[in-house]
C-alpha positions as CSV (number, residue, x, y, z in Angstrom):
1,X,0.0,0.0,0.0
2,X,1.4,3.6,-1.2
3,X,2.2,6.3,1.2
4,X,-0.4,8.4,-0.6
5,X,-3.2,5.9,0.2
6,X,-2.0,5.5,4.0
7,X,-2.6,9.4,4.1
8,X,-5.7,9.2,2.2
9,X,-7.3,6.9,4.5
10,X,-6.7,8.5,7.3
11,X,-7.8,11.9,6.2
12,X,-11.2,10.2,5.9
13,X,-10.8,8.8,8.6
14,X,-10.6,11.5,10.5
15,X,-13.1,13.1,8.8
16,X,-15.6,10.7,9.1
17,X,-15.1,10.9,13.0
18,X,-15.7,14.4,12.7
19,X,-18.9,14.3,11.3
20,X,-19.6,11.7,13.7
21,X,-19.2,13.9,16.6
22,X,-20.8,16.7,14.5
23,X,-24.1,14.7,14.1
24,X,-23.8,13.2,17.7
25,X,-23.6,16.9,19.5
26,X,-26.4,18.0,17.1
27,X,-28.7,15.2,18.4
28,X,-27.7,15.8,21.8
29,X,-28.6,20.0,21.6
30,X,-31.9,18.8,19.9
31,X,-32.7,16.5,23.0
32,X,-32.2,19.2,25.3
33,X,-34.3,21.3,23.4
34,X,-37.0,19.5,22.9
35,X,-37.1,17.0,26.5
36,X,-40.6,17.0,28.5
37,X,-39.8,17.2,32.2
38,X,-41.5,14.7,34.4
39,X,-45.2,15.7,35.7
40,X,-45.3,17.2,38.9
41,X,-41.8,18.4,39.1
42,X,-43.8,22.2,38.6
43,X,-45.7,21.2,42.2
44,X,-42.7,20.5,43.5
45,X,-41.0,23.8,42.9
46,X,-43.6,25.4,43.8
47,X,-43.2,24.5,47.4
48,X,-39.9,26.3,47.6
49,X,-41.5,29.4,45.6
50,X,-45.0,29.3,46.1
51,X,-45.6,32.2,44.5
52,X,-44.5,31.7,41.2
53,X,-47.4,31.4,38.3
54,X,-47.0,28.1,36.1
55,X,-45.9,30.8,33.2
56,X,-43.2,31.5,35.5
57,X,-42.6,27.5,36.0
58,X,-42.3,27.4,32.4
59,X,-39.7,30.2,32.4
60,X,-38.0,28.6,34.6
61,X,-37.7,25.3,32.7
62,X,-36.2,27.3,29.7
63,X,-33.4,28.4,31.9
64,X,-32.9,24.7,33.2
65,X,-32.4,24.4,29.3
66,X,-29.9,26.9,28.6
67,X,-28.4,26.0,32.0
68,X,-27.7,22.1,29.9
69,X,-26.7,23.6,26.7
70,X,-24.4,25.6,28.2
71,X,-23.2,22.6,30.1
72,X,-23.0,20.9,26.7
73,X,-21.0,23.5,24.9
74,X,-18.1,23.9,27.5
75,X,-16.5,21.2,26.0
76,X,-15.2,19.7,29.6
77,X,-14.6,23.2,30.7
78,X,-16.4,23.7,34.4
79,X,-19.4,26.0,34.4
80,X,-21.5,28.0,37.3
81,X,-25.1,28.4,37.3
82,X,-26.3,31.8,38.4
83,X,-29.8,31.1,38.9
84,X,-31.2,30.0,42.4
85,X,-34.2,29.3,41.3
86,X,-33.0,27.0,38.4
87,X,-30.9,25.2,41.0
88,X,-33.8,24.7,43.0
89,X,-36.1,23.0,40.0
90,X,-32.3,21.2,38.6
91,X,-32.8,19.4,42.5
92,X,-36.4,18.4,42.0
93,X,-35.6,17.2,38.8
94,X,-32.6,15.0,40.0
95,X,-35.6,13.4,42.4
96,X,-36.9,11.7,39.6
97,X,-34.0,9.9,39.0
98,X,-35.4,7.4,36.2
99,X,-36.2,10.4,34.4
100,X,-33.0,12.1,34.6
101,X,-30.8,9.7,34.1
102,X,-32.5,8.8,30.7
103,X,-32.5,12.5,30.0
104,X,-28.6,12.3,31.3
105,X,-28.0,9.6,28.5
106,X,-29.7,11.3,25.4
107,X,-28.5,14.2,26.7
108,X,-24.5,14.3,27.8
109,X,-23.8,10.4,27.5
110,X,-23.7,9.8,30.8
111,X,-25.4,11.0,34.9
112,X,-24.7,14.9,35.1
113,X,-23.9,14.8,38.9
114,X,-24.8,16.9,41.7
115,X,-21.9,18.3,44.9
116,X,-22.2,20.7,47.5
117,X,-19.7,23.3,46.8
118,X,-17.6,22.4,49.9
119,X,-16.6,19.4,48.6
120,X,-15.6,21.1,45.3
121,X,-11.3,21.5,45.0
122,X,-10.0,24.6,44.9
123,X,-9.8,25.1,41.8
124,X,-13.4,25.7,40.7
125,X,-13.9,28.1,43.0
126,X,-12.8,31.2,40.9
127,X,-14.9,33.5,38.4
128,X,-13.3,31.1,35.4
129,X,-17.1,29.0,35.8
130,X,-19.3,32.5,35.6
131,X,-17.5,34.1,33.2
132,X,-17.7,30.6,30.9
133,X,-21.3,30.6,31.7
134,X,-22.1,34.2,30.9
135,X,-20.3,33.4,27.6
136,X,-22.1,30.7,26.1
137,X,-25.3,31.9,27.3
138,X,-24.8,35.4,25.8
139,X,-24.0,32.9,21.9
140,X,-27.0,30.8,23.0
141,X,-28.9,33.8,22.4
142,X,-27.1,36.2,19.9
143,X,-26.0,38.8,23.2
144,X,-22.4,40.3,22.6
145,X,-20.8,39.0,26.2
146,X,-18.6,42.3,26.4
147,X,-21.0,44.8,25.4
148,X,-24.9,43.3,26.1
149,X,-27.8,45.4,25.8
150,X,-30.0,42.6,28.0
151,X,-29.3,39.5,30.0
152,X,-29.8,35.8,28.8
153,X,-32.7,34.2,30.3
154,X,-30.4,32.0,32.9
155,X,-28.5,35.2,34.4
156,X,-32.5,37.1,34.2
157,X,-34.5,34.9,35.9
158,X,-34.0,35.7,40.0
159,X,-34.2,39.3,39.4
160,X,-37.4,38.4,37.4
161,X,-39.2,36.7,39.5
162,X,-37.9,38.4,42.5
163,X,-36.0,35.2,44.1
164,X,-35.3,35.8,48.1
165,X,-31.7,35.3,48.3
166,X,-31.0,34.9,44.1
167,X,-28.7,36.3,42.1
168,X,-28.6,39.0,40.7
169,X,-27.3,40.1,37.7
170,X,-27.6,43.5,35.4
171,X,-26.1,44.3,31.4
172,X,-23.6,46.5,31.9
173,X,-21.5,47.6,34.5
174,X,-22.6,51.5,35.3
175,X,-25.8,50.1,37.3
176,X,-23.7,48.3,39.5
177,X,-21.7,51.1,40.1
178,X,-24.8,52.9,41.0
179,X,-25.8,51.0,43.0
180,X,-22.5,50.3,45.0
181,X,-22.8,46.7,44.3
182,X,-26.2,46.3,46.1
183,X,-29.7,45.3,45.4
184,X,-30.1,41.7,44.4
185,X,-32.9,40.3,45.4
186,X,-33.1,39.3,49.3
187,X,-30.4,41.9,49.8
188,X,-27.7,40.1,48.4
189,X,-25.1,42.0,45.7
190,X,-25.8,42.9,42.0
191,X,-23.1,41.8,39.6
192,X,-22.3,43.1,35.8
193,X,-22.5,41.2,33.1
194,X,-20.2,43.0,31.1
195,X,-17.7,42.9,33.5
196,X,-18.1,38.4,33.0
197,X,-17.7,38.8,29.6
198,X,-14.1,41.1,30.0
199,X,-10.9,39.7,30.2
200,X,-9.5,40.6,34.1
201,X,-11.0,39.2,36.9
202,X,-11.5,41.4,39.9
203,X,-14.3,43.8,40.4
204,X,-17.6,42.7,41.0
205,X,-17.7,40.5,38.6
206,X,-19.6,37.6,39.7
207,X,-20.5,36.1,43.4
208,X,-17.5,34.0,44.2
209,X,-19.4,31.7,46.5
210,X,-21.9,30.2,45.2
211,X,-24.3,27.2,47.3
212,X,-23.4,23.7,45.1
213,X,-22.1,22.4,42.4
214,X,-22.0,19.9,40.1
215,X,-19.5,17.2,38.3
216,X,-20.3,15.0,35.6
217,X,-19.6,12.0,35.5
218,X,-19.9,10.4,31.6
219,X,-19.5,7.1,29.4
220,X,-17.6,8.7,26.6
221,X,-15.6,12.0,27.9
222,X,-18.6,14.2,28.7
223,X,-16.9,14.8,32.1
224,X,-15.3,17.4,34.5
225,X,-17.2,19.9,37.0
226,X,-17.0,22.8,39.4
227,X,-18.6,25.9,40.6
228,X,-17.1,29.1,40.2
229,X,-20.3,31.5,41.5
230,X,-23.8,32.6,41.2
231,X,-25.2,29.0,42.4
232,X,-24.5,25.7,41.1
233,X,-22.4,24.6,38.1
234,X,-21.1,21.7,35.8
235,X,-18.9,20.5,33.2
236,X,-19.4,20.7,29.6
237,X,-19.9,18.8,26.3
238,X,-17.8,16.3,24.3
C-alpha cells in the first residue's frame, strides 16, 4: 500500500469521525431542546416558591435548558449556574431519577452529577465558571458577552421573578456602580454582566461563593465539574 493511500485513509478517517461527533452533538442539543420534564416536578418547585405562576414554572424550565446547553457547549470546561431558582427546579428534577438519568443519556452520554460546593477542589472556586457561563449563554442567544444590551434568560430569571436570596445580575456595569454593588434580590449583591464577559477578573464580577455544584460523570468523555459562583455549576460537552 502507497504512502499516498496510508494518508488518504486517514484523512477520511478523521473526517468521518468528525462528522460523527458533528451529528452526535447536534442530536444531543436537539434533545435538550426539545425534552418533556417529568409531571409534577412544577408542584414541587412550587413548594420552595409558592408564589411563582405556572408561566413563570415554564420560564423557569427554559433556563434549566440553557443552564444544559451551556453545560454541553463547554467542552469539559467547568461552568456555574447563576440562577437559584434554576438550582432549585435542577434538584427536583434530580428526584426523579429514572427520568433524569434517561435525559442524562440522550442528553450528555452519561449522569450529570450533583456536589455541595464544599466538597468542590480549589480550583473551581474562581470566576473562570461565571464568566464561561455568561459566555455561552450570551451565543446561546445572539448577546455580545462584552457589550450586552440585555441578560440571557439564565442570568434574568431571579431578578425576574424576584427570588429571596437569588442572584442578581444586570447588562452592563454603570448600574452596579450605581448601585455600590447592592440590590439583588433578598439583599444580596448585584453583579455586571459586562464585567463576566471582559478579560480581568477582579471587580464585582460575579459572586464568588456560590451554594453547590455539580461534576459530571460520563460514558464517553462528557466529564469534569466545578462551581465558580452565582449557584450551582457543571462540566461541559464532548
Amino acid at each position: 500500500m502507497s504512502f499516498f493511500l496510508i494518508v488518504a485513509i486517514i484523512f477520511l478517517a478523521c473526517g468521518a469521525g468528525t462528522v460523527w461527533q458533528r451529528q452526535r452533538r447536534t442530536r444531543r442539543e436537539a434533545h435538550i431542546r426539545t425534552f418533556l420534564l417529568p409531571d409534577g416536578l412544577f408542584e414541587a418547585l412550587r413548594v420552595h416558591h409558592p408564589q411563582l405562576t405556572p408561566k413563570d414554572c415554564h420560564l423557569v424550565a427554559q433556563g434549566l435548558r440553557q443552564f444544559f446547553l451551556v453545560h454541553l457547549k463547554s467542552r469539559r470546561q467547568f461552568v456555574s449556574m447563576p440562577s437559584q431558582v434554576v438550582d432549585d427546579l435542577w434538584h427536583e428534577f434530580i428526584l426523579y431519577t429514572r427520568a433524569y438519568e434517561k435525559f442524562c443519556h440522550k442528553a450528555f452520554g452519561g449522569l450529570l452529577h450533583h456536589t455541595p460546593a464544599i466538597a468542590l477542589d480549589q480550583r473551581h472556586r474562581g470566576n473562570d465558571g461565571i464568566r464561561r457561563s455568561w459566555r455561552l449563554a450570551c451565543a446561546e442567544e445572539n448577546i455580545d458577552p462584552r457589550n450586552p444590551s440585555r441578560l440571557p434568560l439564565l442570568f434574568a430569571l431571579d431578578s425576574k421573578l424576584a427570588i429571596p436570596n437569588g442572584f442578581v445580575y444586570v447588562p452592563d456595569c454603570d448600574s452596579v456602580a450605581r448601585k455600590g454593588g447592592q440590590g439583588g434580590a433578598g439583599g444580596g449583591d448585584t453583579y455586571c454582566g459586562a464585567h463576566l464577559g471582559g478579560s480581568d477578573s477582579g471587580g464585582t464580577s460575579g459572586a464568588s461563593n456560590g451554594s453547590d455544584g455539580i461534576g459530571d460523570s460520563s460514558g464517553d468523555s462528557d466529564s469534569g465539574g466545578g462551581c465558580g459562583g452565582g449557584g450551582c455549576g457543571g462540566g461541559g460537552g464532548d
